[in-house]
C-alpha positions as CSV (number, residue, x, y, z in Angstrom):
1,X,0.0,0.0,0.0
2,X,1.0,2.9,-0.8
3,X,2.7,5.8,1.9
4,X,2.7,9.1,1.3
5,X,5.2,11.7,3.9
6,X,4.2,15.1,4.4
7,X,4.6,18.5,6.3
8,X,2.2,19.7,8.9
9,X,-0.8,21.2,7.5
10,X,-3.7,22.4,9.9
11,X,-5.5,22.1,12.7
12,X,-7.3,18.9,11.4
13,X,-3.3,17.6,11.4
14,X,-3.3,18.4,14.9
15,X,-7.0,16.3,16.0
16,X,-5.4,13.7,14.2
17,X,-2.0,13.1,15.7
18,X,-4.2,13.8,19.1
19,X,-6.5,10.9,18.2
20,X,-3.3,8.9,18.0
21,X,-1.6,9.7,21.0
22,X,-5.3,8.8,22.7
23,X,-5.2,5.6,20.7
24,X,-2.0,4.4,21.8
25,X,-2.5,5.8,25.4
26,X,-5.6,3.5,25.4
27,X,-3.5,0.3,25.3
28,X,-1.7,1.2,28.0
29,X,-3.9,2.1,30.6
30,X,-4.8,5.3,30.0
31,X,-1.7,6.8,29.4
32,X,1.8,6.9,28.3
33,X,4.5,9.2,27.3
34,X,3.0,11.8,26.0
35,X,-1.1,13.0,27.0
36,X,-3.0,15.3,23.7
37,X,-2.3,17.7,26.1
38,X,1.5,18.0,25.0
39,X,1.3,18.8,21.3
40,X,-0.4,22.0,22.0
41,X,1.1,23.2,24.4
42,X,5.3,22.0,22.6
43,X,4.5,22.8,19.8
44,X,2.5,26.4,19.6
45,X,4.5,27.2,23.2
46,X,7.8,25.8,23.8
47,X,8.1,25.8,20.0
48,X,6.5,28.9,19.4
49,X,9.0,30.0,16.8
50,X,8.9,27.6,14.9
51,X,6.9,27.3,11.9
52,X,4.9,23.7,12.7
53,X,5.2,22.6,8.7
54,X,9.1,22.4,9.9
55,X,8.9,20.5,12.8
56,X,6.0,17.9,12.0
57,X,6.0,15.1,9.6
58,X,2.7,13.0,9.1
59,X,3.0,9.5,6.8
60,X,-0.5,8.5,5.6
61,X,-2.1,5.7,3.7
62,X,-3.5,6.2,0.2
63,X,-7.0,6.6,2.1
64,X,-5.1,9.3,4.3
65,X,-5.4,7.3,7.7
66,X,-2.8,8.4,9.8
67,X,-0.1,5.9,10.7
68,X,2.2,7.8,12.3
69,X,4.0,11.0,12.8
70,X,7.3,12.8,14.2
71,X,7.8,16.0,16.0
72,X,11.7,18.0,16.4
73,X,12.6,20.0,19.0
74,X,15.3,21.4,17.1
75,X,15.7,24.0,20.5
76,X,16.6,21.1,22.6
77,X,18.2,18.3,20.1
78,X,15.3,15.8,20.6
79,X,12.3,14.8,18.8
80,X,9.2,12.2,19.6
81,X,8.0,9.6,17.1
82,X,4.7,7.9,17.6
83,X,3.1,5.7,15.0
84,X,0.1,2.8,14.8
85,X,0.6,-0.4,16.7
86,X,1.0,-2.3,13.5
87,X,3.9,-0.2,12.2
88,X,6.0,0.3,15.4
89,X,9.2,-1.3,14.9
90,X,8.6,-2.0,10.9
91,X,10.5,0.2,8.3
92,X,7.6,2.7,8.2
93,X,8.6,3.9,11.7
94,X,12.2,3.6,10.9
95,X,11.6,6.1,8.2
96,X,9.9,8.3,10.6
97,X,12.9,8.4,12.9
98,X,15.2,9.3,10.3
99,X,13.7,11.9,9.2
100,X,13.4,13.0,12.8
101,X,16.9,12.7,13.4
102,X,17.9,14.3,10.1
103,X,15.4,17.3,10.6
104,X,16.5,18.2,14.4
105,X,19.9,18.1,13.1
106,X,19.5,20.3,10.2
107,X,17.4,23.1,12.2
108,X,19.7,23.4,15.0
109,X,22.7,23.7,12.4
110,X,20.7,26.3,10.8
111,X,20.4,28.1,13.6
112,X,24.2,28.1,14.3
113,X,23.7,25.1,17.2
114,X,26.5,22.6,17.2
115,X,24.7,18.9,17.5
116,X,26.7,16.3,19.1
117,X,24.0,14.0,20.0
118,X,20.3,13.8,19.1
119,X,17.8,12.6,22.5
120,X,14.0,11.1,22.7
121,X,12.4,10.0,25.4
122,X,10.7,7.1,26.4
123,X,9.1,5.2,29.6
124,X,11.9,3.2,31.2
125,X,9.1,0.2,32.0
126,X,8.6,0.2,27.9
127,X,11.1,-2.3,27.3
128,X,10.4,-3.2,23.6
129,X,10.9,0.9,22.9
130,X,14.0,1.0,24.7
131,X,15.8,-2.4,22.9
132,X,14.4,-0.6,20.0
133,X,16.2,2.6,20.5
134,X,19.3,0.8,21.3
135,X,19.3,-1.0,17.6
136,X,19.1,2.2,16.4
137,X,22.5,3.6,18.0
138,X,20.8,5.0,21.9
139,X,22.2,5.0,25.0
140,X,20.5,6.1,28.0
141,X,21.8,7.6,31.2
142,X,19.8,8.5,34.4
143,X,16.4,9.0,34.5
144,X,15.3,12.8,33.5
145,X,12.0,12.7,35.2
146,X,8.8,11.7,36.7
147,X,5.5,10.9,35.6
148,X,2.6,11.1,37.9
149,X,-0.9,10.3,38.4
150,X,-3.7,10.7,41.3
151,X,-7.4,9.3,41.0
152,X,-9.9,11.8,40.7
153,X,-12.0,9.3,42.5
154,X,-10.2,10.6,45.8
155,X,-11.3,13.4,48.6
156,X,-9.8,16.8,47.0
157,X,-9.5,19.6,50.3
158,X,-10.7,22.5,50.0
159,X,-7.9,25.2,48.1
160,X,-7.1,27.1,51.4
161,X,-5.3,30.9,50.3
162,X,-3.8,33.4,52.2
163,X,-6.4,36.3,53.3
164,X,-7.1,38.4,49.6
165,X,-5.9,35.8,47.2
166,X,-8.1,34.0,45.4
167,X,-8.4,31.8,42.5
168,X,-10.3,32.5,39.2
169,X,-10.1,31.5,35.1
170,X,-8.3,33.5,32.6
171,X,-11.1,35.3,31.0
172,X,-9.5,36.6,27.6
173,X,-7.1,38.2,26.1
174,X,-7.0,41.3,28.4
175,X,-5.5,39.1,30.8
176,X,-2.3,38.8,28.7
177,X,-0.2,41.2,29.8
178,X,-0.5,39.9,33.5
179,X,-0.1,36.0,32.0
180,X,3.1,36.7,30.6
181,X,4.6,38.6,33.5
182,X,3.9,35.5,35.9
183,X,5.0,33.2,33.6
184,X,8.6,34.7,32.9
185,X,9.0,35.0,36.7
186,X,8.4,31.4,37.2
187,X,10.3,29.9,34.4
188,X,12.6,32.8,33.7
189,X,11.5,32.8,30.3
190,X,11.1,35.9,27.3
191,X,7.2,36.7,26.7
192,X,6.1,39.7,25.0
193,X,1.8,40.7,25.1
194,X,1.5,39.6,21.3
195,X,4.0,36.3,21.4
196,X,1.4,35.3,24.7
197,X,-1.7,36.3,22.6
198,X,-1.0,34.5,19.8
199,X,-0.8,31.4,21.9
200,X,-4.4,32.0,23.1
201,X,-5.4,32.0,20.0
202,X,-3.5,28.9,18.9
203,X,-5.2,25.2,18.4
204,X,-6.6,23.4,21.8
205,X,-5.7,26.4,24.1
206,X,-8.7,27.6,26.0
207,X,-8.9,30.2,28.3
208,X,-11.3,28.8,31.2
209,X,-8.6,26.3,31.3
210,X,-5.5,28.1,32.4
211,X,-6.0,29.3,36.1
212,X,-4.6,31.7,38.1
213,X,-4.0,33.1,41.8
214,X,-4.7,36.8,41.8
215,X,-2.9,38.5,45.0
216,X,-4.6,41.1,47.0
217,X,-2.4,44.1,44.9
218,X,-4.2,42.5,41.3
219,X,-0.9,40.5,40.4
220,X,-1.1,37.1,39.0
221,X,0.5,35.2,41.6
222,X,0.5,31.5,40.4
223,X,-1.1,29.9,37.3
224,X,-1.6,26.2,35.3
225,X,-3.1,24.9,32.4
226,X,-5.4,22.1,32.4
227,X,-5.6,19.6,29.4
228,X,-8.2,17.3,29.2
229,X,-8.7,13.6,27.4
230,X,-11.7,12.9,27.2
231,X,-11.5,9.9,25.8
232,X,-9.0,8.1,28.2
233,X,-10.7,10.4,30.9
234,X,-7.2,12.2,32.2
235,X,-6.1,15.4,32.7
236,X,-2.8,17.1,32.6
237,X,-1.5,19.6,34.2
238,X,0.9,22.0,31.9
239,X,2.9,24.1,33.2
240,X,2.5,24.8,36.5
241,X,4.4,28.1,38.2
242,X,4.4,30.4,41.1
243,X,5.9,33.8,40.8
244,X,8.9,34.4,42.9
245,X,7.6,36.8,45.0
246,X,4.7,34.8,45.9
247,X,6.7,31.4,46.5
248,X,6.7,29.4,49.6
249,X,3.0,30.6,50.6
250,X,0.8,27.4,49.5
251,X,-0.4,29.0,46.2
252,X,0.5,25.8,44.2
253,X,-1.0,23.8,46.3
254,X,-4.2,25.9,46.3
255,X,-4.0,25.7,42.6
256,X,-3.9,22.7,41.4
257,X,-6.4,21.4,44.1
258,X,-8.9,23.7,42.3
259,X,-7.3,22.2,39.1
260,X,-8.5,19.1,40.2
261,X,-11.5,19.8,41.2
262,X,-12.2,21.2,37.3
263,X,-11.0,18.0,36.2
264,X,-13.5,16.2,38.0
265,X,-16.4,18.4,37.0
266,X,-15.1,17.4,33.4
267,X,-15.8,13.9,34.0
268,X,-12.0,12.9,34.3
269,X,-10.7,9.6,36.4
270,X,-7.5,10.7,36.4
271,X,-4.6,13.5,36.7
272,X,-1.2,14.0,35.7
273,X,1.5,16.0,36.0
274,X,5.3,15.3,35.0
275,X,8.3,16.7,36.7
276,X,12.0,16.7,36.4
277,X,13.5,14.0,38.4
278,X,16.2,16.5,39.7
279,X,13.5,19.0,41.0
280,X,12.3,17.9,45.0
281,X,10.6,20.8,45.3
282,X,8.2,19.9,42.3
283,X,8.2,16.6,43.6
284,X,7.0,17.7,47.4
285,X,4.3,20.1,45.2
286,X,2.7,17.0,44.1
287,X,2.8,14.5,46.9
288,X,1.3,17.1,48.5
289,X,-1.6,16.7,46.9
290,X,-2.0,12.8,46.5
291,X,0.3,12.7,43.0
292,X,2.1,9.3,43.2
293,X,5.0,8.3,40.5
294,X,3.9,5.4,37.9
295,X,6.7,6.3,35.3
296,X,10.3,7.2,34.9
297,X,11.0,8.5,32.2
298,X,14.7,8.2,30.0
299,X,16.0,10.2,27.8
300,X,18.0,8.4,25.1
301,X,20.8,9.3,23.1
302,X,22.8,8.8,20.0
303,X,26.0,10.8,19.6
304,X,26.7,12.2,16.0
305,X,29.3,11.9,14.0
């Protein structure tokens, strides 16, 4: 049968890898490696600047079923492949890996980035994927981080804030300029109004979905973002930051308990958040409100020549 590659197209492009990632999560128990969740929020946030026709590759059947797909990070020399049960491990997936190896290399050379090695992730329990990887020229190292999980089905306390916080949904837009200014002080990162608007604006992002603390002086405190499955019934929480100036006070906490509660209202079973493994107090964040580890995840990597 025939297979046609191709760049990134649309938004339908998007449902569809989506419907994937929910199809092979669904084999698994309800999730895996990545949650639909991900692709949003990588590639119109983390990958804002670059153009998704780039960094996505979709191969298709003459009937244009999706079998697969990959996805660069050119910023960070890594890339995720994901394709249908029946061609994981065949040629077809092959293909899709060298062409995500070939890709990340190329952008990051373009953009002046020396690449010695090339990394993906993948579960450490998934042993298949890992002997896999390890045909294909990976090592692995330590673990990089932490997938976690609590049951919805479980109490969730009440969000208890300091006296004049409180906890509301972004409404629109308007809210932009306060978005970006509590986002760069939690992950030190470059936001200007009209990068963080066009991310509102971008495929899956909602605003009722991100959530905020607002401190007594107006200030956005804290904020997530809440994914939701509905099809595996999970949630994901991504990201997740506190300002600096409002750290150490139990707004997190606060937060994602509310978070939770959304999820629930949703119809979700589940929650999850990832965190890096190196990062206790991300860890003590979400033990502290019943988040238990299920996965490690590796990052593998192949050294270039």
């Amino acid at each position: 049968m025939p297979i046609l590659a191709r760049p990134y197209r649309d938004v339908d492009d998007l449902a569809a890898m989506q419907a994937l990632v929910q199809q092979s999560n669904a084999q698994t128990g309800g999730y895996g490696l990545l949650h639909t969740g991900d692709l949003p929020h990588r590639i119109f946030n983390i990958l804002r600047n670059c153009p998704p026709s780039e960094i996505i590759r979709l191969w298709e059947n003459k009937h244009r079923e999706l079998l697969g797909w990959a996805l660069a990070y050119p910023r960070f020399g890594g890339f995720d492949v994901l394709a249908r049960p029946e061609y994981r491990y065949t040629p077809v997936e092959a293909e899709m890996f060298t062409w995500a190896e070939q890709q990340t290399r190329q952008l990051r050379n373009r953009e002046g980035k020396i690449t010695e090695w090339l990394e993906t992730d993948v579960l450490a329990a998934d042993a298949e994927r890992c002997a896999w990887l390890t045909q294909r020229g990976y090592t692995t190292g330590e673990p990089v981080s932490h997938l976690t999980t609590r049951r919805l089905a479980e109490a969730i306390p009440d969000s208890q804030l300091p006296a004049g916080f409180s906890i509301r949904n972004v409404i629109d837009e308007t809210d932009a300029e306060q978005l970006i200014a509590v986002h760069s002080g939690a992950f030190g990162s470059e936001w200007t109004v009209a990068a963080y608007r066009q991310v509102m604006r971008s495929p899956g992002y909602a605003p009722e979905r991100e959530l905020v603390v607002v401190a007594p002086d107006g200030r956005f405190a804290a904020f997530c973002i809440l994914w939701l499955d509905p099809v595996n019934q999970t949630g994901l929480f991504e990201p997740v930051g506190t300002h600096p100036d409002f750290q150490r006070r139990g707004l997190g906490r606060a937060l994602l308990r509310e978070g939770l509660r959304q999820m629930c209202a949703a119809g979700l079973i589940a929650a999850l958040v990832a965190h890096d493994i190196n990062n206790p107090a991300a860890a003590g964040l979400y033990a502290s409100v019943g988040f238990t580890s299920v996965h490690k995840i590796h990052s593998y990597r192949k050294t270039m020549v």
